[in-house]
GUROSE-146056 format. One record per residue: residue in one letter; x, y, z of N, C-alpha, C in turn. Coordinates in steps of 0.02 Angstrom, whole numbers. Atoms other than C-alpha are relative to their C-alpha. Layout:
N
 dokol    nxx    nyy    nzz   caxx   cayy   cazz    cxx    cyy    czz
     a      X      Y      Z      X      Y      Z      X      Y      Z
...
This chain:
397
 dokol    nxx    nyy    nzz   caxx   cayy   cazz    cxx    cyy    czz
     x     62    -37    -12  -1758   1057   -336    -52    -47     30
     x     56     40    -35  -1910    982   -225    -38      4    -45
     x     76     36     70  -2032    889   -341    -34     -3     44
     x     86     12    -36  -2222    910   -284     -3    -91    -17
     x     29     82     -8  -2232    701   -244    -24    -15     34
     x     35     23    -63  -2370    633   -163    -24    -72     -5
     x    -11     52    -36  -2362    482    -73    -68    -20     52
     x     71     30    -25  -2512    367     -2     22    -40     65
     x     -4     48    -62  -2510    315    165    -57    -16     47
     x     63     29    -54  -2619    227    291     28     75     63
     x      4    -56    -51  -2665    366    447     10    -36     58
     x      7     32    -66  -2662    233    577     73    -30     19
     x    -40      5    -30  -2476    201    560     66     43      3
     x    -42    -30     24  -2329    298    595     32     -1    -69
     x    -37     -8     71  -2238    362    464     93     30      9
     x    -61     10     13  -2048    337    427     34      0    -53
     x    -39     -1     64  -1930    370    298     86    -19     28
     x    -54     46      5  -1761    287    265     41     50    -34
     x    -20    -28     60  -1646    416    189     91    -14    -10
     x    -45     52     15  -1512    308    107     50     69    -12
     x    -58    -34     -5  -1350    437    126     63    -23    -50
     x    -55     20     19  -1206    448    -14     20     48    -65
     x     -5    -62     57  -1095    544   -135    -41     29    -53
     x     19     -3     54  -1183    518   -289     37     -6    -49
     x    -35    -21     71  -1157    545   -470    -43      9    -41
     x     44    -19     72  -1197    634   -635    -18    -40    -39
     x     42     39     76  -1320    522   -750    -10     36    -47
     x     -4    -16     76  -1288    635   -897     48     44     -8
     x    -71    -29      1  -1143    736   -950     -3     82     25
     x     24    -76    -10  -1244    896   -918      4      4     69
     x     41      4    -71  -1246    857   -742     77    -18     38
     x    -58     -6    -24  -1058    837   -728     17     48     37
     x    -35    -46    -21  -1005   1010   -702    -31      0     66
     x     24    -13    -69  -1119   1048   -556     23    -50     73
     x    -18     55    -61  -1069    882   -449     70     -2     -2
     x   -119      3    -18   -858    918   -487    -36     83     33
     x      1    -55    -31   -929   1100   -423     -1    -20     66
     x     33      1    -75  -1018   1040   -255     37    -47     12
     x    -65     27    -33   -886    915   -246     57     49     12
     x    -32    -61    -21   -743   1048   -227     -5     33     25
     x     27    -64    -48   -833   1155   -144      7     -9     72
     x     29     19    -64   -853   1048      1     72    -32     42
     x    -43    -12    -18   -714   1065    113      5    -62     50
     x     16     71    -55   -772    894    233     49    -29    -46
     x    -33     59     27   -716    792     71     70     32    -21
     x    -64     -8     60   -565    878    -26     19    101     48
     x    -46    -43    -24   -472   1011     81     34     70    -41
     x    -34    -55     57   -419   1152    -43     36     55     38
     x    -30    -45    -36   -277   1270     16    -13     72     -5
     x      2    -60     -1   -345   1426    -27    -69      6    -63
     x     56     -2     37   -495   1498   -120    -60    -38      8
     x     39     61      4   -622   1367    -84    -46     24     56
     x     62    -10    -66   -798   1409     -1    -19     99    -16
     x     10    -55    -16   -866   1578     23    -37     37    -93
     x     31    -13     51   -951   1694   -136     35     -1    -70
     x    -32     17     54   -803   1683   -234     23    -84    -35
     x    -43     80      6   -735   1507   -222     16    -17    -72
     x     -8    -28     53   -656   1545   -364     57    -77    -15
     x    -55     47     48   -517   1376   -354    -57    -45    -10
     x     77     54     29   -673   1245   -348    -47      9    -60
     x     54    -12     66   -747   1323   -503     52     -1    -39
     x    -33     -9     44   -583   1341   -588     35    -96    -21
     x    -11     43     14   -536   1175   -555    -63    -73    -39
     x     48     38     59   -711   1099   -610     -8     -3    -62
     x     -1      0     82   -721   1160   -770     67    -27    -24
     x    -37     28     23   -543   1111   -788     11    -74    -26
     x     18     64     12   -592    918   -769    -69    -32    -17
     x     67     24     52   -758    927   -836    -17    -42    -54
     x    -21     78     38   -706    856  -1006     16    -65      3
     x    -50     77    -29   -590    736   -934    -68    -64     34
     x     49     37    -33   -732    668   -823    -43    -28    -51
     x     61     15     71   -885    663   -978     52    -56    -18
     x    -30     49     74   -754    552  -1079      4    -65     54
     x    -10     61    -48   -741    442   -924    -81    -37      8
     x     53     17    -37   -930    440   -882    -15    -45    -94
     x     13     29     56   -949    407  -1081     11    -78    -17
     x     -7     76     -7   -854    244  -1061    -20    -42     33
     x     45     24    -24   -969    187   -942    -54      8    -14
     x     74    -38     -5  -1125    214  -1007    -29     74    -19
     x     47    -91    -25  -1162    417   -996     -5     19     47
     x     31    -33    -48  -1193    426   -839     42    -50     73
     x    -26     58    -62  -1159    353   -638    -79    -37     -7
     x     55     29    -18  -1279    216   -599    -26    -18     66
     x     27     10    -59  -1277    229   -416    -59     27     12
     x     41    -36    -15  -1434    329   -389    -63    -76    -33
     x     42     56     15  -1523    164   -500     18    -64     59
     x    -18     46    -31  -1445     45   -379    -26     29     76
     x     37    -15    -83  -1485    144   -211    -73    -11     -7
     x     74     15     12  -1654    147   -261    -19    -65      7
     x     31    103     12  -1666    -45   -322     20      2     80
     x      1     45    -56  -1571    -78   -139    -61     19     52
     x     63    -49    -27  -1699     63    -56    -58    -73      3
     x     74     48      1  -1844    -35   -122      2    -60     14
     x     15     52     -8  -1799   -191    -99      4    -26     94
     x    -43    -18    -56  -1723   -149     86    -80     20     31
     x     76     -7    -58  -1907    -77    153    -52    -29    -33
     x     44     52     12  -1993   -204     57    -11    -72     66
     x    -11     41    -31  -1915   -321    177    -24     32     81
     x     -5    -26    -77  -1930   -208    337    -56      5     13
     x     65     26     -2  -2105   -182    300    -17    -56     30
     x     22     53    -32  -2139   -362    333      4    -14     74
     x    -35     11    -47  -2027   -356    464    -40     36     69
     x     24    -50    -49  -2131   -207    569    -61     25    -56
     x     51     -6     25  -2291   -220    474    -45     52     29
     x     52    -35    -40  -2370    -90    612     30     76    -25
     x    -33    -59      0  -2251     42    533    -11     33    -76
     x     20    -41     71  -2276    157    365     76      5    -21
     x    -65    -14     -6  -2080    147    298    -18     14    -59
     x     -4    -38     62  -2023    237    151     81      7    -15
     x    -42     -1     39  -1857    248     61      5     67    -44
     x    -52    -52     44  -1754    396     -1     49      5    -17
     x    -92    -25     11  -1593    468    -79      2     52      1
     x    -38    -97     15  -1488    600    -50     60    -25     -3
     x    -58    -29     26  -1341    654   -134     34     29     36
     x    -43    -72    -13  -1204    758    -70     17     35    -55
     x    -35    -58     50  -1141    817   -246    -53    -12    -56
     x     26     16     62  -1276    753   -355    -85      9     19
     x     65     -3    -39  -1481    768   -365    -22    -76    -14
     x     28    -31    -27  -1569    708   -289     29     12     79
     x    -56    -24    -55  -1475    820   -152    -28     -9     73
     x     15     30    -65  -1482    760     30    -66     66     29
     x     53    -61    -29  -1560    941     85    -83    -19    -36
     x     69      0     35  -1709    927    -49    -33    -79     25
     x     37     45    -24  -1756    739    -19    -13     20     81
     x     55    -16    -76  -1778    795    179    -60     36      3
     x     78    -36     17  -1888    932    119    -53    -48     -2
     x     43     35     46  -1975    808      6    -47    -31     69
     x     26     31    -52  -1997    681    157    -46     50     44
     x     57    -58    -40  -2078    829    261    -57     -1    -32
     x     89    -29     44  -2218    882    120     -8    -81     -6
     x     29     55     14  -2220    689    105    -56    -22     72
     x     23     13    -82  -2282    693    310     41    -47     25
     x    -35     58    -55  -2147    576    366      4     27     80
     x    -14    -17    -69  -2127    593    551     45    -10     28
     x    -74     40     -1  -1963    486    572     55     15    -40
     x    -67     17     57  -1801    520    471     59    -57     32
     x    -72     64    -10  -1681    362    491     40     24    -43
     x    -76    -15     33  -1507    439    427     41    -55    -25
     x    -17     57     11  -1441    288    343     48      0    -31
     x    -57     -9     37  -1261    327    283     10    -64    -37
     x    -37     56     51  -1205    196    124     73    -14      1
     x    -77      6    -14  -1031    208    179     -2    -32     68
     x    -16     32    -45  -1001     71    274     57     17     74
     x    -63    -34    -53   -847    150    363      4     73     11
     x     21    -82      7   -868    330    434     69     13     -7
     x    -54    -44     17   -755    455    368    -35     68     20
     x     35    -79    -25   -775    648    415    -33     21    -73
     x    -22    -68     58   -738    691    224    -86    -65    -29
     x     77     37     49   -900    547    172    -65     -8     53
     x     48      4    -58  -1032    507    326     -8     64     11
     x    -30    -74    -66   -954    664    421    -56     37    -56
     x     28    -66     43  -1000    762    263    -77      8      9
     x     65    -15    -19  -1165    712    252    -45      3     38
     x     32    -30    -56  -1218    719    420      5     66      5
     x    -15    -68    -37  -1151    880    442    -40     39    -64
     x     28    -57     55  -1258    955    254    -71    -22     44
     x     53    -25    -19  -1410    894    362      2     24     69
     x    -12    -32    -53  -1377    967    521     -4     69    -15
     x      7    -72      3  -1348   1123    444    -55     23    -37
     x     67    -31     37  -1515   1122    330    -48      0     72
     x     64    -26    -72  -1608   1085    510     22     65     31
     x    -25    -46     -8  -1518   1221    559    -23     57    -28
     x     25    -52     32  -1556   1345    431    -83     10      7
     x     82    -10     31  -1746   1299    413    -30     28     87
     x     14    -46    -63  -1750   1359    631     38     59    -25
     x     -6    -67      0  -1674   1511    577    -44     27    -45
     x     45    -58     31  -1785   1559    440    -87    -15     32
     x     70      5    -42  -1938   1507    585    -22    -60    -49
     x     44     44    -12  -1989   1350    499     28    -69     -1
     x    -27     64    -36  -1915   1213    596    -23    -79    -28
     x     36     69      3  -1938   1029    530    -25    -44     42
     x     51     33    -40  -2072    935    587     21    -63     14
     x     -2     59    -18  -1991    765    584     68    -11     57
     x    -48     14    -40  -1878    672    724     54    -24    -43
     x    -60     34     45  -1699    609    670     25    -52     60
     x    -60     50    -34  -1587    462    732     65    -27    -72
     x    -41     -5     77  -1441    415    622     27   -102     -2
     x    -72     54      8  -1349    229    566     49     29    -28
     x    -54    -14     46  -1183    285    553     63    -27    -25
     x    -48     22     38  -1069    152    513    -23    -86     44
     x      6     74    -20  -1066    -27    510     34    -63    -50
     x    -50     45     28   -904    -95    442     20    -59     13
     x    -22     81    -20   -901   -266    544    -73    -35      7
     x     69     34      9  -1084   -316    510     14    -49    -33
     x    -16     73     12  -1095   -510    503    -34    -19    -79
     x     26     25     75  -1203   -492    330     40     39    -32
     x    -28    -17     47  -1098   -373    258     78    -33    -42
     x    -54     40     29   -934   -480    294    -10    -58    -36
     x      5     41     51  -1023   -618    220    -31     15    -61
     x     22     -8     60  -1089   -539     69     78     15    -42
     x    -62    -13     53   -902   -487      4     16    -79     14
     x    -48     59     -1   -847   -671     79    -43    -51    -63
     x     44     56     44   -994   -760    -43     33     48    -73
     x     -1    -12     65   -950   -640   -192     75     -1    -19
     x    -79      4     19   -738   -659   -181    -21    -78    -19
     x     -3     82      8   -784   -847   -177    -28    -28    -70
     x     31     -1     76   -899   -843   -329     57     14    -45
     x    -48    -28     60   -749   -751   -427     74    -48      1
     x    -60     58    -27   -628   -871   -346    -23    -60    -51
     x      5     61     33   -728  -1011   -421     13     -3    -95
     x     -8     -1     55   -679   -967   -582     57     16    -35
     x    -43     14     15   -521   -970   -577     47    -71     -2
     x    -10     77    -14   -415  -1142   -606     30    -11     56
     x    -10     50    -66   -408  -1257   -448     63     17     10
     x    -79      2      4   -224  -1256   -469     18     55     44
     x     12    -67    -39   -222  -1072   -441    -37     44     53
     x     51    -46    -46   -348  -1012   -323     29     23     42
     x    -26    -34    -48   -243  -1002   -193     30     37      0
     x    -20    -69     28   -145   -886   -279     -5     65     -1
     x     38    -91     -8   -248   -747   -283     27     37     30
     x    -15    -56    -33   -203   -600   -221    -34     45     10
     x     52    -45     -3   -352   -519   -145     26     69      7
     x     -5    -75      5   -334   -320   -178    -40      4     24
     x     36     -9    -26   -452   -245    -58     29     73    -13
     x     -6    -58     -6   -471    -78   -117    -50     84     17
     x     25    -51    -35   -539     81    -50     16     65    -27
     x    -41    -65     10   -554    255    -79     48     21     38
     x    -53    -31    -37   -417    364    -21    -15     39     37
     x    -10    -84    -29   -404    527     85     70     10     -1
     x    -55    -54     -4   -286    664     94     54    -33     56
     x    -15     14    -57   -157    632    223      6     51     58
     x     -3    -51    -51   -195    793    315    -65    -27     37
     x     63     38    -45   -373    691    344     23    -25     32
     x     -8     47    -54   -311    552    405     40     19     63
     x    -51     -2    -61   -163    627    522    -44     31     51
     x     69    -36    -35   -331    733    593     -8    -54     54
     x     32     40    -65   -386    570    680    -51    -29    -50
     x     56     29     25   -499    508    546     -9    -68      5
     x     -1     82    -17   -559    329    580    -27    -42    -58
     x     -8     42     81   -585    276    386     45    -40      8
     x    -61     40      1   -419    193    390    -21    -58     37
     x      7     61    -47   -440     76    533    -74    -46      1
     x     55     50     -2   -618     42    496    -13    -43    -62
     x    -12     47     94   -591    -26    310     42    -47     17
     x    -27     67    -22   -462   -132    387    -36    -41     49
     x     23     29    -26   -554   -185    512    -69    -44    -35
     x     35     28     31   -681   -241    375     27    -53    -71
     x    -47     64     56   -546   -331    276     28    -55     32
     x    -21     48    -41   -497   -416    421    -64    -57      0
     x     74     28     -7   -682   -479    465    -14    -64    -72
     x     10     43     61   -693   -555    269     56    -38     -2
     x    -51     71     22   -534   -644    276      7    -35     49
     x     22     48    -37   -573   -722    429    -51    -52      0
     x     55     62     35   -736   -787    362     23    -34    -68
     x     -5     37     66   -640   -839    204     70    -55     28
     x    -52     40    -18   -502   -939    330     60     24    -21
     x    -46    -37      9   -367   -834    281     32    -44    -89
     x    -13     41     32   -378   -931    122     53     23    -59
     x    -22    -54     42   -280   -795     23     49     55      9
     x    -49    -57     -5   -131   -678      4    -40     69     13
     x     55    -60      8   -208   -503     33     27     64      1
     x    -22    -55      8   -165   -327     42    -63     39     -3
     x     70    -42     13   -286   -162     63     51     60    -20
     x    -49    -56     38   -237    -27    -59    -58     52     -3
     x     13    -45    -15   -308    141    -93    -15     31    -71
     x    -21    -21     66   -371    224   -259    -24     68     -3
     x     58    -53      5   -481    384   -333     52     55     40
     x    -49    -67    -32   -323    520   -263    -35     54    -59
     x     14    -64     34   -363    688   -349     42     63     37
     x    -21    -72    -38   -258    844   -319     88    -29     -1
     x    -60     14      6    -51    848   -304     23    -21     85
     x    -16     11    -53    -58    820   -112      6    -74     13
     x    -20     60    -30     -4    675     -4    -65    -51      6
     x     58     22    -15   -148    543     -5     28    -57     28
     x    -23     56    -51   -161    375    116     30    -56    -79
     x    -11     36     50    -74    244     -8     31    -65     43
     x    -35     26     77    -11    103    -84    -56     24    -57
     x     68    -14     63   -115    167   -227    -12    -58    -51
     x      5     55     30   -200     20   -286     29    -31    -79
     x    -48     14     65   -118     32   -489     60    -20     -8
     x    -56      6    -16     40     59   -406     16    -70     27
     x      2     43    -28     -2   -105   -309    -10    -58    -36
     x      4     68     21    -46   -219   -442     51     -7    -52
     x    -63     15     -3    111   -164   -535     56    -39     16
     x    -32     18    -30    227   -190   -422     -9    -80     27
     x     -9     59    -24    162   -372   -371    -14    -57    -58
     x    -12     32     54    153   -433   -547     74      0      1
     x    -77     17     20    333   -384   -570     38    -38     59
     x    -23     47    -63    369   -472   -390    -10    -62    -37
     x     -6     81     18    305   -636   -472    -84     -8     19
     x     72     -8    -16    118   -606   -439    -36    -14    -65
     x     34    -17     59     13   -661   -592    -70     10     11
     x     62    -13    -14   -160   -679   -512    -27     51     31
     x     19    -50    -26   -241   -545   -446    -71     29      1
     x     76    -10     -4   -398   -493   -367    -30     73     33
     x     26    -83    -52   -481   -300   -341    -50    -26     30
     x     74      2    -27   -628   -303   -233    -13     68     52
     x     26    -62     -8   -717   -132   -196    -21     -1     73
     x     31     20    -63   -722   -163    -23    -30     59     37
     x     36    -53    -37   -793     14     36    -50     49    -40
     x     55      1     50   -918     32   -101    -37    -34     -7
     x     48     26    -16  -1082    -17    -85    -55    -12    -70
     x      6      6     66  -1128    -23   -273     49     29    -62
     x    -34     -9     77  -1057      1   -448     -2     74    -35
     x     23    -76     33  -1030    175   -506     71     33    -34
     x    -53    -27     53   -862    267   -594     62    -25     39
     x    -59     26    -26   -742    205   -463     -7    -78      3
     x    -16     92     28   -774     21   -513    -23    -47    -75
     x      3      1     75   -845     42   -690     44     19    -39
     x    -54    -34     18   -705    160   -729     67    -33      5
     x    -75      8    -23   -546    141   -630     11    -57     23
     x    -36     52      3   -545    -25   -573    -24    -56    -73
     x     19     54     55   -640   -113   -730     34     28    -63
     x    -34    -31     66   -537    -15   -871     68     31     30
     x    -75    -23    -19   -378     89   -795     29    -58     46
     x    -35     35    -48   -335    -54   -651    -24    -49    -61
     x     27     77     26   -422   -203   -768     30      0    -76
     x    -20     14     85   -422   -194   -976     83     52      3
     x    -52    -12     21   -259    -69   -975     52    -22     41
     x    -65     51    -41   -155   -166   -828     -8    -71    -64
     x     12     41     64   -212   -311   -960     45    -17    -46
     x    -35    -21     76   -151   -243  -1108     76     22      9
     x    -98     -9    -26     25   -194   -999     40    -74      8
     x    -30     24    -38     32   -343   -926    -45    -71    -29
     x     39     54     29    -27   -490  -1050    -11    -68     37
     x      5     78    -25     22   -646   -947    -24      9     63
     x     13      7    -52    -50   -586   -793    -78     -9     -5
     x     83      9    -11   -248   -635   -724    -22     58     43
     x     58    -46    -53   -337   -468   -657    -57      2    -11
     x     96     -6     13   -509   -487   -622     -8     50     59
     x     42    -15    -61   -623   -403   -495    -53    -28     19
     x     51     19    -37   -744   -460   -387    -70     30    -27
     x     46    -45     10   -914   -418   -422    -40     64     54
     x     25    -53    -53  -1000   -250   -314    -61    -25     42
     x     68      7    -49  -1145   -277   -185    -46     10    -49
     x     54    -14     38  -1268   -213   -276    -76    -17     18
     x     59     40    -23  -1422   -320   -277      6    -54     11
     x    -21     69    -33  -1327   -466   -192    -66     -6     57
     x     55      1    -51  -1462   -550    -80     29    -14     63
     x    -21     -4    -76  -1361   -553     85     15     60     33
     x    -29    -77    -19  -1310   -362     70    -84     21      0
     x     88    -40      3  -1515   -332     46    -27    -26     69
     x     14     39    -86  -1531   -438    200     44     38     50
     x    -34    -60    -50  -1389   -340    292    -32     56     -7
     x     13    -50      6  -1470   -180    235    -85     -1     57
     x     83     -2    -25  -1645   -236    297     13    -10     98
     x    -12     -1    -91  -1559   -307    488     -4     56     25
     x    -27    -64    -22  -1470   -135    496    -70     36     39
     x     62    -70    -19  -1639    -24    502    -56    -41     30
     x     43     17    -58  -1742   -146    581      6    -29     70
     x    -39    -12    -66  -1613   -172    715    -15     70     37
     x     -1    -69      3  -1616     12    718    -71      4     45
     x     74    -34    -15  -1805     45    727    -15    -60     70
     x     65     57    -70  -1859    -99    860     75      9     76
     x    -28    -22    -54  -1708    -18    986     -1     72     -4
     x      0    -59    -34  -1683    165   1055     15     56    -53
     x    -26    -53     44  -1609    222    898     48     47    -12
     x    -78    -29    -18  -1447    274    974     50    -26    -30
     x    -66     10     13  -1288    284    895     60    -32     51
     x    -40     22    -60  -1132    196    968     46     40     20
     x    -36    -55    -31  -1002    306   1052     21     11    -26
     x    -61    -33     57   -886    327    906    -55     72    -13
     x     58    -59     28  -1027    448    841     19     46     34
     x    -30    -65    -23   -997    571    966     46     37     17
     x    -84    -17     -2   -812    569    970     26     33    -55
     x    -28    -34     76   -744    716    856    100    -34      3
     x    -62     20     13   -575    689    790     49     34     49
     x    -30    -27    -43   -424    739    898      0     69    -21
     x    -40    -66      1   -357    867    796    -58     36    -56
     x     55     -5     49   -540    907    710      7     91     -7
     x    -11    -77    -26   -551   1090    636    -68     41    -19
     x     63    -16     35   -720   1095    569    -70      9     59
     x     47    -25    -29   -850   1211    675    -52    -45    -16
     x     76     36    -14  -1012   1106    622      7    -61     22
     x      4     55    -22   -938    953    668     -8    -17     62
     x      5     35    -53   -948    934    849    -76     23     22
     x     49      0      2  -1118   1011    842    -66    -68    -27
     x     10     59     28  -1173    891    724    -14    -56     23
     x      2     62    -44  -1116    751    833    -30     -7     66
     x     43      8    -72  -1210    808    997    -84     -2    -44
     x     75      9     48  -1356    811    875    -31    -65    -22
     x     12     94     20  -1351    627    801     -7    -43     43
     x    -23     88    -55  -1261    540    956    -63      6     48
     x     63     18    -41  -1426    587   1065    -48     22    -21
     x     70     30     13  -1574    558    964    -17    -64     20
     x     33     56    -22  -1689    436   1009    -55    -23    -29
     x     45      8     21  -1821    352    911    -58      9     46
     x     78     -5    -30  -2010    404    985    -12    -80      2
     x      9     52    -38  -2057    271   1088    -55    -36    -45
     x     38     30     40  -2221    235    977     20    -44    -73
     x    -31     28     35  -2104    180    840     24    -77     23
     x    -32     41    -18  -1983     75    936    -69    -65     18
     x     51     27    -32  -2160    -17   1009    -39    -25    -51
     x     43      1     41  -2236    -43    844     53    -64    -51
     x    -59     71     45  -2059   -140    778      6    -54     37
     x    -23     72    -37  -2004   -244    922    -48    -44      5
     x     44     62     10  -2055   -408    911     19     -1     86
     x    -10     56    -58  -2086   -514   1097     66    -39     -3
     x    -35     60      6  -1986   -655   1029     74     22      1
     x    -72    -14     11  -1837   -545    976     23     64      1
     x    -10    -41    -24  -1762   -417   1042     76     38    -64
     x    -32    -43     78  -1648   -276    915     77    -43     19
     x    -67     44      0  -1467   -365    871     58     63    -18
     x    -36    -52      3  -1322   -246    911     56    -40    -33
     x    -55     26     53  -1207   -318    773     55     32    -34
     x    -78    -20     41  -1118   -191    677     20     47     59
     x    -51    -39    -33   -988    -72    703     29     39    -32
C-alpha cells in the first residue's frame, strides 16, 4: 500500500530517485503466504503448466498454501523473517550517500521495490511520484539479467506505466534502467577480497585445496533453452573472479533454490558437494555468487541444508561459505560507480537490453525492451553529474 511520506528537498536541484530492483522477502511469517502467492503467480519467474494467472489461478494459490508451513519453519530458523529489504536499504543509503558527493548539483534518493514482497516495485514508483522525483534510475540487484528476475521486474514496471496511461494519469517522471552488470571490475573484486578473507582461515597447507562452489540460483530448463542469458552471464562472472584470484583454486559453478518436479539448469549445488567429498574432496567452498546480500537462500540453504547438515553427513569434511556482499566496502563503491557512471552519461542501456530471447513467448517483453533500451537521461541531469576531469566509465556488463 502507498504510505503518505514526505520527503524534503532543495527546489534548485533536480530530483532523482534510485529504485534498487529485487525479489524480496517476507519479514514475518504473516507475510509469507502473500509473497509464495505473487511468487507463483508470476509466470516471468516459475512457468506453471496450467492454471496459473487469470481470476482463478487456482494452481498458484493451491500450491502456496501448500508450502506456507514448510517455508515459516524455514524463515523461523533464520530469524522470522528475510533480511534483504534491511540490507537494500543499508546498501541504498549508503550507495547515494556516496553519489551525493559524487554529483552534489543533484537531489538523489533511494528506494525498494519488491517483486513478491512489500514494499512492491509498483507502490514505491507511486511513492517516488507523490515524493516529486523527476528521474527514476531502474537499478536491478541482480547482477546477471534473467527474463524470470530483471526481465520480471522490468516488465511489473512497464506495465504499471502502462496502466496509470490507461486510467489518464500518466507518470510524471522520466525512466532509464541499469540492467546488468555481471563483469564490473568492483564487483569482481569484492567476491575476489571476500573468498580471500575465508581462504585466510583456512590452514596454509590446505588453501589450495579449496574447492570454490560458485553457486547460483537455478531456472527451469524450458527458461534457459528460451535463450535466457543468466547462464552465460554468472559464468562469465565466475570467470572474471578467478582470474583476479590467479586461478588460485579448483572451482566449479553449481545451481541451487529448484522448486517444482520439472527439469532445472544443474549440477545442483548439494548434489555437488556430495559427490566431490566422496571423489576425495574434503575442503570446500559455497560462495553466493549471484546474490547481492544475505537472505533465505544463504541463511537457509547454503548455511544449514548445504553447511551444518552436509556437516553432520559428512564429519571429516571442511564446508564453509564465503561471506555475502552485503555492506562490504568495495560492493558499496561498485554500487555507487554503477549509478554515477549511469547519471553523468546518456543513460542508455547496452544492446543486450533490447535483444528479446530467440524463442521468447512473453507479449510484454519486447515492449518492455523498446521502452528501457531507448531512454535517455534529460540532459539537465547528465550536466549537473559530469565532472570536466572525468568523463562516465563504461565498465560493466
Amino acid at each position: 500500500m502507498l504510505k503518505n511520506i514526505t520527503r524534503s528537498y532543495s527546489t534548485a536541484r533536480p530530483r532523482v530517485g534510485i529504485l534498487m530492483l529485487n525479489l524480496g522477502g517476507p519479514e514475518t511469517s504473516a507475510a509469507v503466504h502473500p509473497f509464495l502467492l505473487r511468487l507463483f503467480s508470476d509466470r516471468d519467474l516459475i512457468p506453471l503448466p496450467f492454471l496459473q494467472g487469470g481470476k482463478t489461478n487456482l494452481l498458484p494459490r493451491f500450491i502456496a498454501k501448500r508450502r506456507t508451513p514448510k517455508i515459516i519453519e524455514q524463515y523461523n530458523k533464520i530469524g522470522g523473517g528475510s533480511p534483504i529489504k534491511m540490507w537494500t536499504e543499508e546498501q541504498g543509503n549508503a550507495m547515494v550517500e556516496r553519489v551525493s558527493e559524487l554529483c552534489p548539483e543533484l537531489d538523489v534518493k533511494n528506494y525498494t521495490g519488491f517483486r513478491y514482497a512489500e514494499p512492491l516495485t509498483e507502490d514505491a514508483m507511486d511513492q517516488m511520484e507523490a515524493d516529486g522525483i523527476e528521474h527514476c534510475v531502474a537499478f536491478t540487484q541482480y547482477p546477471q539479467y534473467s527474463c524470470s528476475t530483471s526481465g520480471s521486474s522490468f516488465n511489473g514496471m512497464y506495465r504499471h506505466i502502462i496502466k496509470r496511461q490507461k486510467e489518464g494519469k500518466p507518470m510524471n517522471m522520466t525512466f532509464s534502467a541499469i540492467d546488468r552488470w555481471a563483469t564490473h571490475p568492483l564487483l569482481v573484486k569484492s567476491f575476489a577480497e571476500l573468498i580471500n578473507k575465508q581462504l585466510d582461515e583456512v590452514d596454509p597447507k590446505d588453501r589450495h585445496k579449496v574447492v570454490l562452489l560458485f553457486s547460483a540460483h537455478s531456472l527451469p530448463m524450458s527458461v534457459v533453452n528460451r535463450g535466457d542469458p543468466y547462464p552465460q552471464e554468472v559464468a562469465a562472472t565466475v570467470e572474471h573472479v578467478m582470474k583476479a584470484l590467479n586461478y588460485s583454486n579448483p572451482y566449479r559453478l553449481v545451481w541451487q533454490s529448484k522448486v517444482g518436479p520439472s527439469e532445472w539448469l544443474g549440477v545442483p549445488t548439494d548434489d555437488a558437494i556430495k559427490g566431490l567429498i566422496k571423489n576425495g574432496n574434503k575442503h570446500l567452498m559455497m560462495v553466493p555468487i549471484a546474490f547481492t546480500s544475505d537472505h533465505i537462500e544463504t541463511l537457509y540453504e547454503m548455511d544449514i541444508e548445504y553447511g551444518e547438515d552436509m556437516r553432520n553427513e559428512f564429519p571429516d569434511a571442511n564446508i564453509m561459505r564465503c561471506e555475502s556482499l552485503n555492506m562490504h566496502s568495495t560492493f558499496i563503491e561498485c554500487l555507487t560507480e554503477l549509478v554515477a557512471d549511469h547519471l553523468k552519461s546518456d543513460g542508455m542501456t547496452i544492446p543486450q537490453m533490447a535483444l528479446r530471447c530467440p524463442m521468447c513467448v512473453n507479449p510484454t517483453c519486447g515492449p518492455m525492451r523498446g521502452f528501457f533500451s531507448s531512454r535517455k537521461l534529460p540532459q539537465s541531469i547528465v550536466e549537473c553529474c559530469k565532472s570536466e576531469e572525468e568523463g562516465p566509465i563504461k565498465s560493466f556488463g
